[in-house]
C-alpha positions in Angstrom: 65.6 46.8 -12.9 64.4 43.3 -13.3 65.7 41.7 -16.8 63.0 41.0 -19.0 61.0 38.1 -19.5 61.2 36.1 -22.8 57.9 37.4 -24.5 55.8 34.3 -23.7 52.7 36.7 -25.3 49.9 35.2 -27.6 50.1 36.8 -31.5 46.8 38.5 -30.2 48.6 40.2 -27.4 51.6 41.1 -29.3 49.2 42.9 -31.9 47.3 45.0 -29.3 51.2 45.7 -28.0 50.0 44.1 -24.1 52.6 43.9 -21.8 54.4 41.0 -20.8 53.5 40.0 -17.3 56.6 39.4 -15.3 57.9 35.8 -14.9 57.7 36.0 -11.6 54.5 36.3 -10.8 53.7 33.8 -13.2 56.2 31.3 -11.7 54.7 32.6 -8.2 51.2 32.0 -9.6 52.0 28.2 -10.7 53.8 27.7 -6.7 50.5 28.8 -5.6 48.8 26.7 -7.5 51.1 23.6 -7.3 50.3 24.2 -3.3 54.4 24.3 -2.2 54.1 27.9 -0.4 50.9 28.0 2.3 49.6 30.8 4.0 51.3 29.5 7.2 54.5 29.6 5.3 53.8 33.0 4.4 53.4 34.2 7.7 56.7 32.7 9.1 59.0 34.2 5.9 57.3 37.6 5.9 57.6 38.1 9.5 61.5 36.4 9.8 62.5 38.1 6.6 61.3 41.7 8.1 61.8 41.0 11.6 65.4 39.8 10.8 66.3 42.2 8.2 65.4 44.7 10.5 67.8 43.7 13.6 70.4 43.1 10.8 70.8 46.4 9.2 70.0 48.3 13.3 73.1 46.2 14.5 75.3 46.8 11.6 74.8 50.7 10.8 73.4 52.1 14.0 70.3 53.4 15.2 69.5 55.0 12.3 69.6 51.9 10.1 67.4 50.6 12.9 64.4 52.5 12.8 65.1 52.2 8.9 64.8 48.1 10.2 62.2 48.8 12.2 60.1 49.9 9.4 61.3 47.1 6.9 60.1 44.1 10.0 56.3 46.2 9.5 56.6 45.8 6.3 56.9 42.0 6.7 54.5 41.9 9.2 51.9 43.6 7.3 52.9 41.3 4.1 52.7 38.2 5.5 48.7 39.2 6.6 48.3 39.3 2.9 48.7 35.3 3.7 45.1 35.3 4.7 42.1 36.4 3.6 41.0 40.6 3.9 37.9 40.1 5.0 39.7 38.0 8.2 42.1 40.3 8.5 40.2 43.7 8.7 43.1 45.6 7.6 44.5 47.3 4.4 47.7 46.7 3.0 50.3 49.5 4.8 53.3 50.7 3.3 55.8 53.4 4.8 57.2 53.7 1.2 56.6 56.9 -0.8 54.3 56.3 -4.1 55.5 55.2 -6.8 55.0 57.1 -9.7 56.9 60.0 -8.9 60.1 57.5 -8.8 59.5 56.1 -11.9 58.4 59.3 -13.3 62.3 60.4 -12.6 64.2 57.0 -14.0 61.6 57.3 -17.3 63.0 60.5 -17.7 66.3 59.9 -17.3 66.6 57.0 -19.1 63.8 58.7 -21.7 64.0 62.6 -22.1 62.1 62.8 -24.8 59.1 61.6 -22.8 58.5 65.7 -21.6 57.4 66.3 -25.3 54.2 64.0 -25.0 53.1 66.4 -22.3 50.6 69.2 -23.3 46.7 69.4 -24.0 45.0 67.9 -26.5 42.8 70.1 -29.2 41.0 66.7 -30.3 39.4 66.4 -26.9 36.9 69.2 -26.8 35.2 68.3 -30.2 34.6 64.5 -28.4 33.0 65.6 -25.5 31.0 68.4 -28.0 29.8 64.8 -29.8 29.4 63.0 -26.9 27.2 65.7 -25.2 25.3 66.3 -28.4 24.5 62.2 -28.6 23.4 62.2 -25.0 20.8 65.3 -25.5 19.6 63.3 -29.0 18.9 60.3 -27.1 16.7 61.9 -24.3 14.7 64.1 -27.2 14.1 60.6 -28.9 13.2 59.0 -25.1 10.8 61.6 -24.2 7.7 60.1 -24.7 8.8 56.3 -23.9 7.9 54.6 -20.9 10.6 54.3 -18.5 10.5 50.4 -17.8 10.3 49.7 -21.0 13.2 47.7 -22.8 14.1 50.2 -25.5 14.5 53.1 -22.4 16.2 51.0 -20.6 18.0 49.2 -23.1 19.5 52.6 -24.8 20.3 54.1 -21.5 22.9 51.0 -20.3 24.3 50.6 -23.8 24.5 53.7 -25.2 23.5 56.5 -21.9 25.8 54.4 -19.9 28.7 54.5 -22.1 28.5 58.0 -23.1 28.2 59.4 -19.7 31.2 57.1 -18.3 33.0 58.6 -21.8 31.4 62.4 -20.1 33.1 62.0 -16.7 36.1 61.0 -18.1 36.2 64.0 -20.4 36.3 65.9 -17.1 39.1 63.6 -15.7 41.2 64.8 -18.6 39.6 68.8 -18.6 41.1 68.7 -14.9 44.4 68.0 -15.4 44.0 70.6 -18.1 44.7 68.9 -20.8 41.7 70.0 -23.2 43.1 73.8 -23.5 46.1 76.1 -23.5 44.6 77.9 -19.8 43.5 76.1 -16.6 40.3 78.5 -16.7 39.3 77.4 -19.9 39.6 73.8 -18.6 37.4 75.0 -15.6 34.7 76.3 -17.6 34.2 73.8 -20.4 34.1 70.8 -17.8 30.9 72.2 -16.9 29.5 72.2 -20.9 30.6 68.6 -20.8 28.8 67.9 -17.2 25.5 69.1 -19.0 24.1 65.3 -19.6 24.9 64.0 -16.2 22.4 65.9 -14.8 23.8 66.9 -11.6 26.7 69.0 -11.0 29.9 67.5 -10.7 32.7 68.6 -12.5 33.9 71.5 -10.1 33.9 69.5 -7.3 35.2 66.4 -8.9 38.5 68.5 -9.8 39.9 69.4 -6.2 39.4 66.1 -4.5 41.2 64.3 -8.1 44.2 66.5 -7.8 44.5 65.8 -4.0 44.3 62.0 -5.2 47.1 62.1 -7.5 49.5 64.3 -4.8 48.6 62.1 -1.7 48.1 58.6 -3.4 47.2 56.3 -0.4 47.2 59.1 2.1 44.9 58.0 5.1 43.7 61.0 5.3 44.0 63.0 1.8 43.2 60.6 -0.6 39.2 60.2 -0.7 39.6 57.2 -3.4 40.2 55.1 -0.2 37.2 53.3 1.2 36.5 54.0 4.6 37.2 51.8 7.8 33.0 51.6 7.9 32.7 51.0 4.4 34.9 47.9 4.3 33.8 46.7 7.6 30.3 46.7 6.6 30.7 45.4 3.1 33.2 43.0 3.4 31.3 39.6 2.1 29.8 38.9 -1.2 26.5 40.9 -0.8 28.3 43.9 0.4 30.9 44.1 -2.1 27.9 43.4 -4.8 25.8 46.2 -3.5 29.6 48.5 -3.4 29.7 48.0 -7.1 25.9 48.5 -7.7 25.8 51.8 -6.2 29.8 52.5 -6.2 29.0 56.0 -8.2 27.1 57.0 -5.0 29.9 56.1 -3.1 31.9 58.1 -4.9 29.6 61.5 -4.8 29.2 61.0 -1.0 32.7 59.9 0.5 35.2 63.1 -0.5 32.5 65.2 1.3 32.9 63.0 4.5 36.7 62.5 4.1 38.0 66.2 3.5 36.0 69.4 3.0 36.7 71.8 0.4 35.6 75.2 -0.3 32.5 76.1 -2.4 33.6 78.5 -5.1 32.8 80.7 -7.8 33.1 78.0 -10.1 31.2 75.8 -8.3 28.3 78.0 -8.1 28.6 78.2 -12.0 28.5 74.6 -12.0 25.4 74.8 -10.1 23.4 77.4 -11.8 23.9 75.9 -15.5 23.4 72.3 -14.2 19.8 73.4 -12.8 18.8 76.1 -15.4 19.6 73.1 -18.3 18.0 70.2 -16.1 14.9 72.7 -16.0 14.7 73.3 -19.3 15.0 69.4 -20.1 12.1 69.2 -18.0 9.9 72.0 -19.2 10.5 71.5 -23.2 11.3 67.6 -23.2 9.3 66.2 -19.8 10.5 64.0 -17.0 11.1 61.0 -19.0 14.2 63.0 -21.2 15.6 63.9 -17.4 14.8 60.4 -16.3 16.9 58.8 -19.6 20.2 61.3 -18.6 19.8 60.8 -14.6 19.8 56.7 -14.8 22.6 56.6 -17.8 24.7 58.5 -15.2 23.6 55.8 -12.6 24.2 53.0 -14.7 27.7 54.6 -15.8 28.7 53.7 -12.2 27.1 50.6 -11.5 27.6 47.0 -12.7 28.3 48.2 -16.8 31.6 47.5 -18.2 33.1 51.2 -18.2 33.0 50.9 -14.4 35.1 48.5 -14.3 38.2 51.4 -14.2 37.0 52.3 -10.5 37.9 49.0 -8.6 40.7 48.2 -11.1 42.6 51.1 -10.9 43.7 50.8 -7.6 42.2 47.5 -5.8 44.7 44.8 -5.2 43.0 41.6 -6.8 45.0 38.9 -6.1 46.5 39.0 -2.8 47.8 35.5 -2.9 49.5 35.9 -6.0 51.2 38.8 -4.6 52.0 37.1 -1.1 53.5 34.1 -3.8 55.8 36.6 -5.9 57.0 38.2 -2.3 58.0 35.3 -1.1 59.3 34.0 -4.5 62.1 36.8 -4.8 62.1 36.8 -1.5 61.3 40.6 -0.2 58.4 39.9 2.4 58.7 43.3 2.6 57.8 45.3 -0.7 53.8 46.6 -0.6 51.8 45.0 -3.2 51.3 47.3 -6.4 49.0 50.0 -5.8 47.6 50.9 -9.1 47.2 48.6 -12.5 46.8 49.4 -15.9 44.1 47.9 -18.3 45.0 47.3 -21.5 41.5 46.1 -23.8 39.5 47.8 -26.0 37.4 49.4 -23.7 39.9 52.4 -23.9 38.5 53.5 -26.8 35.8 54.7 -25.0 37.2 56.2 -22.1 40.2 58.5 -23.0 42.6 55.7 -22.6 42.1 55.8 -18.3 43.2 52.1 -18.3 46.5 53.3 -18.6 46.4 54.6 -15.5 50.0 53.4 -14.4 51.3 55.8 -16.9 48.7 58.5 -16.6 49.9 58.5 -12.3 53.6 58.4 -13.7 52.7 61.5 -16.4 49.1 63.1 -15.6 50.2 66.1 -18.0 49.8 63.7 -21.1 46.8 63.4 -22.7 44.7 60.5 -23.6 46.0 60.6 -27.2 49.7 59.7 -26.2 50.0 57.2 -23.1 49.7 54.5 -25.9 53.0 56.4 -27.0 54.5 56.3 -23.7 53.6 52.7 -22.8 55.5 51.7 -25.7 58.6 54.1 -25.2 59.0 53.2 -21.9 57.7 49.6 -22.2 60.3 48.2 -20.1 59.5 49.9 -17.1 55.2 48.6 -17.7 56.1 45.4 -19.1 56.9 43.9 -15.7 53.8 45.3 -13.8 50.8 43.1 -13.4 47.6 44.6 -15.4 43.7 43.7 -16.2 42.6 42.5 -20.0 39.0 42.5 -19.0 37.3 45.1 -16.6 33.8 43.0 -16.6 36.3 40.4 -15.3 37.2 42.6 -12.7 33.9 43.4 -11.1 33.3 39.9 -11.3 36.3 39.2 -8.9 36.2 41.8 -6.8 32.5 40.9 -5.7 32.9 36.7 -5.9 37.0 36.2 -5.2 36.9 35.5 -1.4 40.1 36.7 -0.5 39.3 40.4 -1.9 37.2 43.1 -0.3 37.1 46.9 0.1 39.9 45.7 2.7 42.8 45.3 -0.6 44.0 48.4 -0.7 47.4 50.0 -0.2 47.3 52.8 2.7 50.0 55.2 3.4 50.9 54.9 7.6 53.8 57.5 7.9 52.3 59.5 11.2 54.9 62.2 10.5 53.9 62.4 7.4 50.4 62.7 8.0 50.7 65.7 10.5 52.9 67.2 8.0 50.3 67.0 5.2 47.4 69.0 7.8 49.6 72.0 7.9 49.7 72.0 4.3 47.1 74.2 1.9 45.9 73.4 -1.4 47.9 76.4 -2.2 51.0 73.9 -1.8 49.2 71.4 -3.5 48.9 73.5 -6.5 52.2 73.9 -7.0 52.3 70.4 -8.7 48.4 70.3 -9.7 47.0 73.6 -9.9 44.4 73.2 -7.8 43.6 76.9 -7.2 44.7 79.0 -10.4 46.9 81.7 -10.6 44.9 83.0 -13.0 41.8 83.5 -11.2 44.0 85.1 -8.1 43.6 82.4 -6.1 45.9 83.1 -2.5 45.3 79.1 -1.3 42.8 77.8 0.6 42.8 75.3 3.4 42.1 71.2 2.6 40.6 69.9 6.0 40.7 66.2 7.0 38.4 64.9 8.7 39.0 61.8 10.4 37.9 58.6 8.6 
């Protein structure tokens, strides 16, 4: 472990208890800037520093240290295209490394034990969404007879529809890891009370396709997160990424059904029926204007509002170059960028606490009420990674910055892997995530990949 850094942190970032970014990125940052490392550079030390590394270790240990040599020269190679820009380089960043949170899930432990006692549900979490719900359904009944382009309508459903139902679906991101009750079923069932002001159903299938997200990070052909090859082709300059984040909730909705099919159960049918029979009875007691007020804030909660900036910065490398600068600065062309950042601002108030989403991938079985606990017991494991203080800031890079696209991503290349991931069911899956419950007798039933 890297030692760390004097804490170089304002008095405002040592209140809010912000990590300290690493010295090394910062120093790589200010070689960047200074102009004493070019892309050209980059390219050279990546590729020598794999390609090298790689001959090295095959001539000294044998074949098998080869193909382990091998791997580590693609690793440079596939660095040192992080030297230019995505959008030139049509390609995601590959790794042949296994994800990291289950590693530093294991050295947390061992070096904290006590962590295991933050994991459980949380009781608080069904009376918020109860509130939340309840404040969403007021809001309509007061909207029913307002004109829909008018600035009040439209004005309560960004500030306050937007916020409540980006607040709604991340109710459901907790509900699905179970962490609002005791039993997965309960979990199940009360995601689809808190789906009620979306106004489409969502929760049951959300749930699968999360899990499969958290057990596959980065898989090529598991993880539906991922933008597509088409996706990031097509929307690779400014007004494609502005129209990604525009309509990114659509993206969303449509992808996992494109990516991987899953089967349609009895919960989803649930989820179904009481979406319709309530979006009915909005319509026949309150009128289309009261559906029209739930239907855009669920829109909006996806689109360019501040709330959505979790989707792109969760995952989405954002500054290439600075990552290229670090590589080359500590001299390992051939570590994969990060793949997944925390956000540290205020913004978690309002959504469960999902910018700490380096420690929710390392721990998904603690709830929102404690990863502020475990950032700060294990602080010197998240004090080195680089994070986001502002998710509007985000959004804003990832549609002007140049050198980012739907292209910065980290993507998981091991073939073998791959194949051996087809042959496995859900039912496997669920071992870890509980994808199909005991409970309900569930014997397993088969993810398919379809090929993206």
């Amino acid at each position: 472990m890297t030692p760390v850094p004097p804490d170089p942190r304002s008095r405002l970032e040592r209140a809010l208890c912000l990590p300290v970014r690493p010295l090394a990125l910062e120093n790589a940052r200010k070689a960047a800037d200074e102009g004493t490392n070019g892309a050209a550079n980059g390219v050279a030390a990546a590729t020598a520093n794999g390609a090298t590394n790689g001959t090295v270790n095959g001539t000294a240990n044998g074949s098998a240290h080869g193909a382990n040599g091998k791997a580590n020269g693609a690793n440079g190679k596939a660095a040192a295209a992080a030297g230019t820009p995505p959008s030139e380089q049509s390609d995601w960043f590959w790794t042949y490394q296994e994800e990291p949170h289950r590693t530093r899930r294991m050295e947390i432990l061992r070096a904290h034990p006590e962590a295991t006692k933050l994991c459980g549900y949380e009781p608080l979490t069904k009376w918020v969404v109860l509130g939340v719900v309840a404040t969403q359904f007021t809001c309509a009944f007061l909207l029913r007879n307002a004109r829909f382009w008018s600035v009040p309508y439209l004005a309560t459903a960004y500030i306050v529809g937007a916020t409540a139902n980006q607040n709604i679906f991340l109710s459901i991101h907790e509900l699905c890891h179970n962490l609002g009750f005791k039993k997965p079923l309960h979990n199940r069932l009360f995601s689809i009370v808190a789906n009620l002001p979306i106004g489409v159903p969502y929760s049951a299938s959300f749930r699968p396709y999360h899990l499969v997200h958290h057990k596959h990070l980065g898989d090529t052909r598991y993880d539906t997160d991922l933008p597509t090859r088409l996706e990031a082709f097509v929307l690779q300059n400014v007004l494609g990424k502005a129209f990604f984040a525009t309509f990114q909730i659509l993206f969303y909705a449509i992808r996992p059904m494109c990516v991987m099919s899953m089967p349609f159960t009895w919960v989803h049918l649930l989820n179904v029926a009481v979406q319709l029979a309530v979006d009915a009875a909005v319509v026949r007691f309150w009128g289309w204007h009261a559906m029209g007020y739930l239907i855009t804030s669920s829109f909006l909660a996806g689109s360019l509002h501040p709330c959505a900036g979790h989707f792109i910065a969760e995952h989405y490398v954002l500054d290439p170059e600075a990552i290229d600068a670090n590589a080359r600065a500590t001299n390992r062309a051939a570590v994969p960028p990060p793949e997944t950042y925390s956000y540290y601002g205020i913004l978690n108030l309002f959504t469960y606490n999902v910018g700490l989403h380096n420690e929710h991938h390392d721990f998904p079985y603690v709830p929102w009420t404690r990863l502020p606990e475990l950032t700060r017991l294990a602080s010197e494991f998240y004090c080195e990674l680089p994070y986001h203080t502002s998710w509007t800031k985000v959004i804003y890079d990832f549609v002007f910055e140049d050198k980012v696209s739907l292209w910065c991503r980290v993507r998981r290349g091991d073939e073998k892997k791959i194949a051996a991931a087809e042959r496995t069911s859900i039912n496997a899956i669920d071992r870890d995530f509980d994808v199909v419950d005991v409970a309900e007798g569930g014997s397993g039933v088969e993810a398919k990949p379809k090929h993206t």
